[in-house]
BAZA-677804 format. One line per 4 residues: number of its first residue (from 1); for each residue x, y, z of C-alpha. Coordinates in steps of 0.02 Angstrom, whole numbers, plus 50000, padded with zeros to 5 digits. Layout:
! residues N
NUM) X Y Z  ...
//
This chain:
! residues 764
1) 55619 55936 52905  55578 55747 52939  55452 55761 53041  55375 55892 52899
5) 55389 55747 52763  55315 55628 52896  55159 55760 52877  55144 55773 52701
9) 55173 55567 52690  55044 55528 52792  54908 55671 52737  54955 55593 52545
13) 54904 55423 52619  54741 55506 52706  54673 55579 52522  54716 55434 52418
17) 54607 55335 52550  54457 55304 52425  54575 55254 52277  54670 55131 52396
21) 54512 55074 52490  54370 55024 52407  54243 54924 52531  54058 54863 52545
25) 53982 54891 52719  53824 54829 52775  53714 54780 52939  53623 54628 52942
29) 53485 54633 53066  53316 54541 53105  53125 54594 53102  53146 54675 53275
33) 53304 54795 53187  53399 54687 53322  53599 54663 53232  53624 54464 53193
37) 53795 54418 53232  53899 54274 53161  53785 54305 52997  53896 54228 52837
41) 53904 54366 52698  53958 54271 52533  53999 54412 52402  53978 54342 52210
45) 53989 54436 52039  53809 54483 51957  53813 54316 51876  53834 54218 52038
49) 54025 54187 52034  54122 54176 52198  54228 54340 52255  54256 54334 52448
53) 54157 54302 52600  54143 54364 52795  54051 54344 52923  53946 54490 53026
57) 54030 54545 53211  53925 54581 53367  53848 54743 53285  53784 54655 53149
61) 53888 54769 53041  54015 54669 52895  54147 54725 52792  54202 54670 52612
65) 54344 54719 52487  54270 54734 52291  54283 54833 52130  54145 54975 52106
69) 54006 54911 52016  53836 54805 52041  53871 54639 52152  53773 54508 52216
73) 53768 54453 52420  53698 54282 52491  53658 54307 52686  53665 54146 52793
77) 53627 54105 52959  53565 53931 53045  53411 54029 53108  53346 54152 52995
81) 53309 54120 52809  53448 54143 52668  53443 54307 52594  53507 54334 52391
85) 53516 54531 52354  53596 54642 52175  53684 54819 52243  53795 54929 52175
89) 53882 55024 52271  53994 55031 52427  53830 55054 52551  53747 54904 52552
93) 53626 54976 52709  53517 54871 52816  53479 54700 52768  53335 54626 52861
97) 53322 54437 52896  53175 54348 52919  53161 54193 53042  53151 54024 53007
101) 53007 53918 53061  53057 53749 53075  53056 53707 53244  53180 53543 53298
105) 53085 53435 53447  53119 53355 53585  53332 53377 53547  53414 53454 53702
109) 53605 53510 53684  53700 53530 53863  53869 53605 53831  53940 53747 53978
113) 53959 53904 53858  54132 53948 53828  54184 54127 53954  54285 54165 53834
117) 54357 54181 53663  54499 54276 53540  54430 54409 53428  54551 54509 53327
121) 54679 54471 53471  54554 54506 53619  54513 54413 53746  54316 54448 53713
125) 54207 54409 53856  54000 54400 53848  53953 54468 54006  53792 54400 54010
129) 53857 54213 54035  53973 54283 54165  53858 54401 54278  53669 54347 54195
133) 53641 54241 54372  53732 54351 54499  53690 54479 54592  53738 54653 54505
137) 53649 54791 54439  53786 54889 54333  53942 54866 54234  54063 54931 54394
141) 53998 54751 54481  53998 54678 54310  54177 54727 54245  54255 54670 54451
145) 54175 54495 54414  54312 54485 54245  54453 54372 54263  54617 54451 54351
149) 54518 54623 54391  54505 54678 54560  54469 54826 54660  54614 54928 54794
153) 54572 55103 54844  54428 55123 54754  54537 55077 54588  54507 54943 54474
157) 54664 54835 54442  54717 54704 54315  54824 54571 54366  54998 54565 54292
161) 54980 54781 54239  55025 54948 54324  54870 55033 54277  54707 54989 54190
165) 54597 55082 54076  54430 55049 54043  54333 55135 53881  54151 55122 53810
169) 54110 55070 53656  54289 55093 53591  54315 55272 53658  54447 55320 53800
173) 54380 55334 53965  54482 55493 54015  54404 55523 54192  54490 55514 54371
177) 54455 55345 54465  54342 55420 54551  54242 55474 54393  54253 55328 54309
181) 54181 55218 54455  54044 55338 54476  54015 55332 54284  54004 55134 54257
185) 53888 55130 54415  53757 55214 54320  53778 55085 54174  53645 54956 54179
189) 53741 54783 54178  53615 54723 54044  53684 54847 53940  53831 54793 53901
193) 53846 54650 53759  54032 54615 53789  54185 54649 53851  54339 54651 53747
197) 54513 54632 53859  54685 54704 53798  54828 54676 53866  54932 54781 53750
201) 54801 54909 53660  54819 54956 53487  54854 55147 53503  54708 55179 53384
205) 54635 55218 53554  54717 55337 53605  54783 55245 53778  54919 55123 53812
209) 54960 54974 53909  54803 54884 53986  54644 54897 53919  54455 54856 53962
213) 54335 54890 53819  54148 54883 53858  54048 54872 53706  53880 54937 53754
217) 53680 54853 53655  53624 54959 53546  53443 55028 53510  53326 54935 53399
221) 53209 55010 53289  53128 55178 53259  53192 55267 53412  53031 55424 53384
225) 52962 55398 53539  53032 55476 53723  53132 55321 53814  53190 55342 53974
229) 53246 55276 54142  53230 55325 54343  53343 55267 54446  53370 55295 54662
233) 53494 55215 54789  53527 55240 54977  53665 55214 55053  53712 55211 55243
237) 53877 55223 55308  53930 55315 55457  53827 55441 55379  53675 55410 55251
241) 53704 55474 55066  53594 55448 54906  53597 55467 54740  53440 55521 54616
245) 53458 55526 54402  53360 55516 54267  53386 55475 54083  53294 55534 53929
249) 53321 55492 53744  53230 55542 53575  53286 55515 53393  53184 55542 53227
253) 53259 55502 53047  53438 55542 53062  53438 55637 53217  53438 55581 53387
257) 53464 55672 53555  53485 55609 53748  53496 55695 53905  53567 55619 54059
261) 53568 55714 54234  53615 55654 54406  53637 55690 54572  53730 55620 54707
265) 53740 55667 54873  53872 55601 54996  53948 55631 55178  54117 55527 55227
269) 54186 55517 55378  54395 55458 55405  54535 55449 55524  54696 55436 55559
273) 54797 55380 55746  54971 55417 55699  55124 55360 55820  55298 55451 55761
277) 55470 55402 55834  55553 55555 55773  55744 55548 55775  55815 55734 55770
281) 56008 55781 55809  56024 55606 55892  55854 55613 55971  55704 55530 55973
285) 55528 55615 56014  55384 55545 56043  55243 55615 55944  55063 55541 55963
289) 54915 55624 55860  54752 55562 55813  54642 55641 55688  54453 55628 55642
293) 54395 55709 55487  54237 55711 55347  54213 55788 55175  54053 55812 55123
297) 53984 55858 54945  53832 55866 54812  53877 55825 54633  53760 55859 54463
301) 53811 55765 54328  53742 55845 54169  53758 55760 53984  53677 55831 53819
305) 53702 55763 53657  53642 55769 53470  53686 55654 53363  53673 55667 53152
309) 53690 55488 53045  53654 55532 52887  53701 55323 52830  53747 55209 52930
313) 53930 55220 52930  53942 55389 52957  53919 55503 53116  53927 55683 53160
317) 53929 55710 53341  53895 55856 53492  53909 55810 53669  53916 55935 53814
321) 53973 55869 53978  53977 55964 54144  53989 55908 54329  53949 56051 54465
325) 53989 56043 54655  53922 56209 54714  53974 56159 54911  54115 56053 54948
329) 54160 56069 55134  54315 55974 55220  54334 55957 55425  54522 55906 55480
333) 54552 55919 55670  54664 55822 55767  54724 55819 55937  54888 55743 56044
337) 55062 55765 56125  55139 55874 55974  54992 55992 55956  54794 56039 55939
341) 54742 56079 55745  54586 56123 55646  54559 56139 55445  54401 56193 55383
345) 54406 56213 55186  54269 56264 55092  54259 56280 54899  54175 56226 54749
349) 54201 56134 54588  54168 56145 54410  54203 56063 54240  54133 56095 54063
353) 54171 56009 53910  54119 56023 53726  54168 55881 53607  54144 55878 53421
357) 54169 55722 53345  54144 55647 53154  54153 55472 53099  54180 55447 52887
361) 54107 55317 52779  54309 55276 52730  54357 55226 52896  54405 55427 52953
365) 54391 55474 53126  54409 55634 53207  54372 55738 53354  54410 55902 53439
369) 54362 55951 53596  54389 56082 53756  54380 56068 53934  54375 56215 54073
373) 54403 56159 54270  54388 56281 54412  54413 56257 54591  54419 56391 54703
377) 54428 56375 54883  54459 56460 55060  54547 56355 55205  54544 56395 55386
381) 54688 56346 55477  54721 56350 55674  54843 56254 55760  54923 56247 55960
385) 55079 56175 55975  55107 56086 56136  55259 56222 56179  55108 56337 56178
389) 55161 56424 56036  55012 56448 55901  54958 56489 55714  54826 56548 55641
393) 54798 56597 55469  54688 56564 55306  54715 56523 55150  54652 56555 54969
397) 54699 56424 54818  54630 56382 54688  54661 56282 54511  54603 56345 54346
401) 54630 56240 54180  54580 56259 53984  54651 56100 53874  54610 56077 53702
405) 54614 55901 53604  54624 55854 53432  54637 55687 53353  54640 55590 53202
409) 54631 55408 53152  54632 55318 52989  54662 55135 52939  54669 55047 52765
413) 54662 54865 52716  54808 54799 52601  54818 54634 52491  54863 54487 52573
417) 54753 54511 52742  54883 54671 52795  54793 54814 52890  54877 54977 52895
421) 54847 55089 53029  54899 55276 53081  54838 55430 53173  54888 55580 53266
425) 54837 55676 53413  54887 55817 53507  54823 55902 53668  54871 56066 53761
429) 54846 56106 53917  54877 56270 54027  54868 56262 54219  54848 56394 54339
433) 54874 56370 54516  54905 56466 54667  54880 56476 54843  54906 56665 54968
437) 54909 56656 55157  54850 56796 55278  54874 56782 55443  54773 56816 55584
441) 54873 56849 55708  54984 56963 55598  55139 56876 55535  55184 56916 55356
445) 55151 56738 55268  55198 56812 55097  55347 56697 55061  55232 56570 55058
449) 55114 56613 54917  55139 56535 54769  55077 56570 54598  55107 56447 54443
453) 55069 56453 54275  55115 56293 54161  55070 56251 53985  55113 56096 53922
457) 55117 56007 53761  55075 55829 53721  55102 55768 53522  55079 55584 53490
461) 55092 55515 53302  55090 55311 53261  55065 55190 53130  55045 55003 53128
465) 54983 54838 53058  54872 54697 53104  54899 54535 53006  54845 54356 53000
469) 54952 54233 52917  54838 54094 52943  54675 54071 53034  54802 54002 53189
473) 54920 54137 53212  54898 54332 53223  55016 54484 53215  54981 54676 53292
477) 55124 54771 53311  55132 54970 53318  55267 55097 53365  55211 55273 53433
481) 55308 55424 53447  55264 55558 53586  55338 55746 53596  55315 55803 53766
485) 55342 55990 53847  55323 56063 53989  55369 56219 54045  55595 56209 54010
489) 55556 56001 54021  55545 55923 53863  55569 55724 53807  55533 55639 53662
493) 55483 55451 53698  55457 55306 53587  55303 55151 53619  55310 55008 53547
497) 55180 54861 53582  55144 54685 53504  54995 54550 53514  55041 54390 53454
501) 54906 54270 53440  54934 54064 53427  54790 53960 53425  54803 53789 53432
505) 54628 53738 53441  54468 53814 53512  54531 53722 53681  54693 53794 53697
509) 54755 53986 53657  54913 54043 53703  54962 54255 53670  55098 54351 53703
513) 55060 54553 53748  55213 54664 53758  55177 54859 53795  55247 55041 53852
517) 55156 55159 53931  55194 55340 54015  55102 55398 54180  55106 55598 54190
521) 55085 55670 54381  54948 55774 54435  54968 55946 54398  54955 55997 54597
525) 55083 55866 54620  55218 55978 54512  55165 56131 54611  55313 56208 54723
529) 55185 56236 54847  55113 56173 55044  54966 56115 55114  54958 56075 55306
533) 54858 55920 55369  54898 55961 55535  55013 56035 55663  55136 55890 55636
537) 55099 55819 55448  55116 55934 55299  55102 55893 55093  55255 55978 54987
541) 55258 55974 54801  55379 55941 54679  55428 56057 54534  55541 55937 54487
545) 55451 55780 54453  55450 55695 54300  55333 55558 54212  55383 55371 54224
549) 55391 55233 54078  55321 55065 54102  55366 54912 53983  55262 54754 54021
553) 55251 54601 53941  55118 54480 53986  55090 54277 53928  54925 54207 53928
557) 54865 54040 53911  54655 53998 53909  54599 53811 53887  54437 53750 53862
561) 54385 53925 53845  54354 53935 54031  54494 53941 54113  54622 54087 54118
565) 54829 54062 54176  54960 54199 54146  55134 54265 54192  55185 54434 54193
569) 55336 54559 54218  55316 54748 54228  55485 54879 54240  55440 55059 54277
573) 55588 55163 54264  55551 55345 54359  55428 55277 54457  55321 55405 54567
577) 55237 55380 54728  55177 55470 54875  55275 55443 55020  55315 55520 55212
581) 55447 55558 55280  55522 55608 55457  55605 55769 55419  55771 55773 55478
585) 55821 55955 55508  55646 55986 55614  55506 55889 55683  55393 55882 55542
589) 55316 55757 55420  55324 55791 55252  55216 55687 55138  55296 55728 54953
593) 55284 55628 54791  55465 55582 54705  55527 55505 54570  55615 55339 54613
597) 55766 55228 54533  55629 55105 54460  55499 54979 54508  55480 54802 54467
601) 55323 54662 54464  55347 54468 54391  55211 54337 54469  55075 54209 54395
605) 54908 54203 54404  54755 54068 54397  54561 54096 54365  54475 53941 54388
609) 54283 53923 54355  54175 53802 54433  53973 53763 54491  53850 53648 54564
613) 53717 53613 54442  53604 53779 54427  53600 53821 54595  53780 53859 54624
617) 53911 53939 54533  54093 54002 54606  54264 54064 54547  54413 54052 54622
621) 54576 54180 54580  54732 54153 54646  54884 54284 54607  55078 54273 54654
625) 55179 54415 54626  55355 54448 54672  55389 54645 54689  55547 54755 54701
629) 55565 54935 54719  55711 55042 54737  55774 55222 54739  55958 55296 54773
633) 55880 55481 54813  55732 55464 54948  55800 55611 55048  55937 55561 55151
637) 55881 55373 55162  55897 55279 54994  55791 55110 54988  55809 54943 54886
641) 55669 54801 54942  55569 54680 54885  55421 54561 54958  55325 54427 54874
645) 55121 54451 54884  54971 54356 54867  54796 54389 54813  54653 54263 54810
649) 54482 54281 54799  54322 54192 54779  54147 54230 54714  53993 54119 54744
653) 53808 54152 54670  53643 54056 54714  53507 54058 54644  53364 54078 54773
657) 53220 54022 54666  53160 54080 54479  52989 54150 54521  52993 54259 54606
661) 53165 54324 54520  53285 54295 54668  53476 54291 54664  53620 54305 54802
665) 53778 54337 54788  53941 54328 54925  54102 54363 54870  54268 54359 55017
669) 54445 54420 54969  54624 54409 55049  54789 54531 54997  54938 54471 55105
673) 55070 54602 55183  55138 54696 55044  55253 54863 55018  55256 55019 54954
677) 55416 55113 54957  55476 55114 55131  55327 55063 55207  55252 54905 55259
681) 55057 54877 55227  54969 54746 55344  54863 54626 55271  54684 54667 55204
685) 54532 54577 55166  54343 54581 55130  54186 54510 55143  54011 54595 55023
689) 53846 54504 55008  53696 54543 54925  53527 54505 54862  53433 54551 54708
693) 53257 54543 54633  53213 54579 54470  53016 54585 54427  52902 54664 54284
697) 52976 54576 54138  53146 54639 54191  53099 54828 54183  53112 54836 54370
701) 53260 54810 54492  53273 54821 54692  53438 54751 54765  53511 54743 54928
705) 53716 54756 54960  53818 54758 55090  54004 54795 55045  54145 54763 55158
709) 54051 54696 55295  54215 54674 55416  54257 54833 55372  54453 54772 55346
713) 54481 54822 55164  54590 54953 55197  54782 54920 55256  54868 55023 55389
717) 55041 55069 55373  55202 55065 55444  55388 55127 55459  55517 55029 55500
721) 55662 55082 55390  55845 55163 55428  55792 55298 55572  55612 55307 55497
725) 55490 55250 55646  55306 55291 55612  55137 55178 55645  54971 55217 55573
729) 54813 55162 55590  54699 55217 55458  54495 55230 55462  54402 55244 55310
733) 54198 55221 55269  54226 55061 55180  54059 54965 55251  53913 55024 55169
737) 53732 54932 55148  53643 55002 55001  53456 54995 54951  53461 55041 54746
741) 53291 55054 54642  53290 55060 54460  53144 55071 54341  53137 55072 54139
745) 53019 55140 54013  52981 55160 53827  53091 55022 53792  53259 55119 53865
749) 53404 55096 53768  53562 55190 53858  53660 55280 53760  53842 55326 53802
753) 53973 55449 53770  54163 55484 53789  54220 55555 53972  54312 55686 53987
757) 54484 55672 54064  54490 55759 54244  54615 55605 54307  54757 55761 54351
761) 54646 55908 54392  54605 55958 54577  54713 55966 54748  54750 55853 54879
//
C-alpha cells in the first residue's frame, strides 16, 4: 500500500510538471551554428526591466525561470556582438551571434590554463588542454591521461573507488570492460569537448558510485550532406590482428540517421607454468603443469540509428545495436607430472538490441529497450592422467538471455535555487544456461549436466535535490531504493550519496563525495555447474552467491586549478572474488568465486602537473593505499590480511617540431606487491611509447605505439597461506606495436549512442 501511494505521488508530481515548471530554453550559437559557451543571457520584462540572468553551458544551450508571456533577452559575450531580442514563449530557439571586429594589437596574455574546474559539483576537465599535445588518437588514451585513472587487466580504474563507470554524453555505458575499451577506441580524441568526473553520481544516471562522463562536440550546421570517416590499424603481437570500420552520417530538417560498422579481427596467445604443493591426508604432492593456449575471434560491430528533433529540446530516438562473432575458437593444452590435457571449444556469439528513447521539452526522459544474447558452443575435452588413467568426452553449453529495460527521469526547479529530482527504472532479465556431457569412451556423464533457468528482477526508484546556498558552497544529496529478486533470493537495499562542494576561491576547492553502490555477479558465475581447464585445474560455480555493497567516501582538494590531492576509504561488505583453491578431499584445483566477510581500501593520492616551456610537458601520480581483506568461510581456511600498496606513474610528451605535425609521447608505471585474497601478486610495471603525425588540416592521422614494451604489466601469483602452496607464472600478449590510420570527410561529426549492457553475459 505505500509503495502504491509512492506511485500515485510521484505520477501527480510528473503531470503537474508544466504548472510547476515554467522555463525558457534557448541555444546561443555563432555564424558557423558552432554553440558559444559562457554566453551571459540577461532576461528583462518587454519594457526592459530586470528579471533574472544565466549564463550558456558548453552546449550553448541556457535555461531561465519566467511567467508565460512576451519577454525580452540581451545576449553578451566579450567576442561576439550584444544581441537584444522580444519572444514569447518557452522556446526561445537558436540565437545566432555575430563576431566582433575589433581586433586588440600587439597585447599578449601568458597564463597556464586551469586543468580543471567545479561545474555543478564536477570536477569538469577540457580534454583538449590535457591531451591537445600528446600523442593519442581516441578517448580510451584520452580518458587514461585523467587524473587518478589508470589501467589493470585491461580495466580502467579510479583512484580511491572499487569500480568506475564511464558514460557518453550523459548516458550509462552498460557494456563489459572489454566492450567498453573497444568502444572508446573508436572515439576520435578530438571529439570529445570535456570530461565531467563524479565521484558520487547523481542516480539520474542510472549508475552509482564512480563516474566518468564524456561529453562528446556536436555537429554544426545543416548536416544534408553524407559525412563520414575510414579508419584501419595493425597490430602485431605474438600474432598480427587488425581492425577495419567505417562511419556514415546524414540528417535533413528534423531527421538525421548514422550508420557505424566495424570489424576487428584478433588472435591471442597465453600461458600458464603452474607449481602445486598439494597437501592431501597429511601429504604433500608435487604437481608441475604448464599450459600454452590462444583464442582467436572476428567481431562486426553494427550500429543504426534515426533520430527525430522536431525543436530543439526535444528528441525521439531508434538505435539498433548488434555485435556478431560467427567463429570463436579456444586451444587449451597443457602438459606435466599430474597429467596430459587438450580443450578445443568452438562456438559463436551474438547480441541484438533495440532501444527506444524520448527526450520532452519539460525536462521528461524516457526509454525502453530489449536485448537478446546467444552463445552456443561445443568443447572437446581429452585428458591422460599420469596413473594412466584417461577421459575423454565433449561438451555442449550454451547461454541464452532476453532482458527488457524501462526508465524514467524527471526533475523540477523550486524557489530559492532547490532542484528536485526523481525517476524510476526497472529491468528484467531471464537466463538460460546449460551445459550436457557425452562421453567418448562410454561412461554415463549425465549427473553432470546442468540446466538453469533464472529470472530476475531489478526495481530502482529515487528522488533528490541539488542546492546552492551561495555561489561558495553546494549541496546534492539523493537516497535510492532498489527491490531485487532472484530466483527464492530477494533483498531490498537502500543508496544514499552526497556531493558537498566548498569553494574558497578559484585557487582552492575542497569536496566531500560519499556513495553506495551494489556489484551483481555474472550470471555463469551463479551457475551450479563445471568447466575443466585442465586435468588438474577446474572452474565450479556458485548457486549461492550473493551481490556485495560498497560505501565510499572520498575528500578532494584541487589548488590552483592544476593540481589534484585526495583521501579515500572504501568498505565492501559481501565482497566477491575469484579465487583457487587446493582441494582438500582430492587432488584438484578448484577455481570458484565466493562471497567474503568484507573488504576494505583507505590511502591518499597526489597528481602533480608540470613542463618545460613548449617542448616538454610531464605528470607525475603518486597513490598510497592501505588494504584489508577478510573472510571467516574460504573453505576450510578462513583469511584476515592486509598490505599497504603503491602506485606511481609518470607521463612525458615532446613536441618534435610543428611542421611537419610531430608529437611523442612515453609514459612508465610501477604497482608494488599487492594482495588479493589469499594470494600474493608480485610487482608489475610498464613502459609504452609512441609517435604521432597529424597532416591535411587535421583530417588525417598515422600514429605509431608500442604498449608495454617490457612486457611486465601483468603480475604472477602466489600461495603461501595455511597448507595452500601454489606458484604461477602467468603469460599474457601485453606488448603490442600498432600502426593505426584514420581519415575524415564531409566535415565528420561522430555521433554516439548508449551501449548496451553485456558486462554479465557469456562464460568463462
Amino acid at each position: 500500500m505505500q509503495g502504491t501511494k509512492l506511485w500515485m505521488f510521484l505520477w501527480a508530481l510528473l503531470v503537474t510538471n508544466n504548472i510547476l515548471a515554467q522555463e525558457i530554453k534557448g541555444k546561443v550559437v555563432d555564424a558557423g551554428m558552432d554553440p558559444v559557451e559562457f554566453a551571459t543571457v540577461v532576461l528583462q520584462t518587454p519594457d526592459s526591466a530586470y528579471l533574472s540572468a544565466t549564463i550558456t553551458d558548453t552546449s550553448g544551450v541556457f535555461r531561465l525561470k519566467a511567467e508565460q508571456g512576451k519577454y525580452r533577452l540581451v545576449i553578451q559575450h566579450l567576442l561576439f556582438e550584444t544581441k537584444e531580442t522580444e519572444l514569447s514563449g518557452p522556446n526561445a530557439g537558436v540565437i545566432v551571434l555575430a563576431k566582433k571586429e575589433n581586433k586588440l594589437d600587439e597585447i599578449v596574455v601568458r597564463k597556464e590554463r586551469p586543468l580543471v574546474k567545479i561545474e555543478n559539483g564536477k570536477f569538469t576537465y577540457n580534454l583538449s588542454n590535457i591531451v591537445g599535445d600528446k600523442a593519442v588518437s581516441n578517448a580510451y588514451e584520452s580518458v587514461l591521461h585523467l587524473p587518478g585513472v589508470r589501467e589493470q587487466n585491461g580495466v580502467l580504474l579510479l583512484s580511491g573507488t572499487s569500480k568506475l563507470t564511464v558514460i557518453l554524453n550523459g548516458k550509462p555505458t552498460t557494456m563489459s570492460s572489454e566492450q567498453l575499451a573497444g568502444l572508446l577506441k573508436n572515439i576520435p580524441s578530438s571529439k570529445i569537448e570535456k570530461a565531467e568526473v563524479m565521484y558520487s553520481a547523481p542516480p539520474q544516471y542510472h549508475v552509482r558510485g564512480a563516474v566518468i562522463n564524456l561529453v562528446l562536440k556536436k555537429g554544426s550546421g545543416d548536416n544534408s550532406v553524407l559525412q563520414g570517416e575510414i579508419n584501419g590499424s595493425y597490430r602485431q603481437k605474438y600474432y598480427t590482428g587488425g581492425t577495419s570500420g567505417i562511419s556514415l552520417s546524414y540528417g535533413s530538417g528534423h531527421f538525421s540517421s548514422d550508420l557505424v560498422y566495424s570489424f576487428d579481427e584478433n588472435k591471442d596467445r597465453n600461458g600458464l607454468d603452474l607449481l602445486s604443493f598439494h597437501t592431501l591426508n597429511d601429504s604433500v604432492y608435487f604437481i608441475e603443469q604448464h599450459n600454452t593456449g590462444s583464442v582467436k575471434q572476428g567481431a562486426h560491430h553494427i550500429r543504426f540509428a534515426i533520430d527525430f528533433q522536431p525543436d530543439s529540446v526535444s528528441k525521439l530516438s531508434l538505435v539498433y545495436t548488434s555485435e556478431l562473432i560467427p567463429s570463436l575458437r579456444k586451444k587449451e593444452e597443457s602438459e606435466g607430472n599430474f597429467s596430459e590435457s587438450g580443450t578445443y571449444e568452438t562456438g559463436n556469439q551474438q547480441m541484438h538490441n533495440v532501444e527506444l528513447g524520448y527526450q520532452s521539452g519539460f525536462g521528461l526522459k524516457a526509454g525502453l529497450n530489449y536485448t537478446f544474447y546467444n552463445s552456443p558452443s561445443d568443447m572437446d575435452f581429452r585428458n591422460t592422467a599420469s596413473t594412466g588413467e584417461s577421459t575423454d568426452w565433449v561438451s555442449n553449453s550454451g547461454q541464452r538471455i532476453n532482458r527488457v529495460e524501462a526508465y524514467a527521469d524527471q526533475s523540477h526547479e523550486l524557489p530559492g535555487s532547490w532542484k528536485f529530482n526523481y525517476g524510476a527504472d526497472f529491468t528484467y532479465a531471464r537466463d538460460h544456461d546449460f551445459q550436457k556431457y557425452n562421453s567418448n569412451d562410454g561412461t554415463d556423464l549425465s549427473a553432470s549436466n546442468t540446466d538453469s533457468r533464472i529470472n530476475e528482477y531489478t526495481c530502482d526508484i529515487y528522488s533528490g535535490f541539488e542546492k546552492s546556498f551561495s555561489p561558495e558552497f553546494s549541496v546534492n544529496f539523493s537516497l535510492s531504493g532498489e527491490y531485487y529478486k532472484r530466483s527464492s533470493f530477494v533483498k531490498w537495499s537502500v543508496f544514499p550519496a552526497t556531493e558537498i562542494t566548498y569553494v574558497f576561491s578559484s585557487d582552492h576547492i575542497l569536496q566531500l563525495a560519499v556513495s553506495s553502490d551494489k556489484t551483481y555477479p555474472d550470471y555463469w558465475e551463479m551457475q551450479e555447474s563445471v568447466s575443466y581447464l585442465n586435468g588438474y585445474a577446474e572452474i565450479r560455480g556458485n548457486p549461492a552467491l550473493t551481490p556485495f555493497n560498497d560505501y565510499s567516501a572520498h575528500l578532494s582538494y584541487i589548488l590552483k586549478s592544476r593540481y589534484t590531492f585526495s583521501a579515500f576509504f572504501s568498505y565492501m561488505p559481501d565482497y566477491f572474488v575469484q579465487l583457487p583453491y587446493q582441494s582438500s578431499d582430492r587432488l584438484a584445483l578448484i577455481y570458484q568465486t565466493l562471497n567474503w566477510n568484507y573488504m576494505k581500501n583507505a590511502g591518499i593520492d597526489a597528481e602533480v602537473p608540470f613542463s618545460f616551456g613548449k617542448i616538454l610537458k610531464s605528470s607525475v601520480t603518486l597513490i598510497g593505499f592501505y588494504n584489508r581483506v577478510k573472510n571467516d568461510n574460504f573453505h576450510d581456511i578462513p583469511f584476515d590480511r592486509k598490505k599497504w600498496v603503491m602506485y606511481s606513474r609518470i607521463d612525458n610528451t615532446l613536441n618534435i617540431c610543428s611542421a611537419p605535425d610531430l608529437k611523442m609521447e612515453a609514459t612508465a608505471f610501477y604497482l608494488t606487491p599487492s594482495l588479493q585474497g589469499i594470494y600474493d601478486l608480485s610487482s608489475v610495471w610498464s613502459l609504452d611509447a609512441g609517435v604521432k603525425w597529424t597532416f591535411s588540416g587535421g583530417n588525417g592521422e598515422l600514429k605509431l605505439k608500442g604498449s608495454d614494451l617490457t612486457n611486465s604489466s601483468v603480475p604472477d601469483p602466489k600461495i603461501k597461506y595455511a597448507d595452500q602452496r601454489l606458484d604461477m607464472a602467468v603469460f599474457q600478449d601485453t606488448r603490442i606495436v600498432s600502426l593505426s590510420f584514420v581519415w575524415k570527410f564531409g566535415g565528420y561529426k561522430e555521433k554516439q549512442r548508449k551501449s548496451v549492457d553485456t558486462s554479465r553475459f557469456g562464460h568463462e
